[in-house]
C-alpha positions, 0 to 999 in steps of 0.5 A: 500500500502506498504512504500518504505524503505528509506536510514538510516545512522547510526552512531557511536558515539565516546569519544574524548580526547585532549591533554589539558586533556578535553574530550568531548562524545557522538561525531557522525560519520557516519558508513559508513565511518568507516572500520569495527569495528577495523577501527577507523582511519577514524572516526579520520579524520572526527572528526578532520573536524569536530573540523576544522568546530567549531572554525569557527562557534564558535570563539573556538579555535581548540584543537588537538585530543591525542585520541578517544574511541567508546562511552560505551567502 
C-alpha cells in the first residue's frame, strides 16, 4: 500500500548580526513565511520573536538585530 505524503516545512536558515558586533548562524525560519527569495523582511520579524522568546527562557538579555544574511551567502 502506498504512504500518504505528509506536510514538510522547510526552512531557511539565516546569519544574524547585532549591533554589539556578535553574530550568531545557522538561525531557522520557516519558508513559508518568507516572500520569495528577495523577501527577507519577514524572516526579520520572526527572528526578532524569536530573540523576544530567549531572554525569557534564558535570563539573556535581548540584543537588537543591525542585520541578517541567508546562511552560505
Amino acid at each position: 500500500m502506498a504512504r500518504k505524503s505528509t506536510a514538510r516545512s522547510e526552512f531557511v536558515m539565516f546569519d544574524v548580526f547585532y549591533v554589539d558586533g556578535s553574530q550568531r548562524s545557522n538561525r531557522k525560519v520557516d519558508g513559508n513565511l518568507l516572500g520569495g527569495l528577495d523577501s527577507d523582511e519577514t524572516a526579520k520579524a520572526a527572528i526578532e520573536e524569536q530573540d523576544r522568546l530567549i531572554p525569557e527562557k534564558s535570563g539573556l538579555p535581548s540584543l537588537e538585530i543591525k542585520s541578517i544574511k541567508r546562511s552560505g551567502k
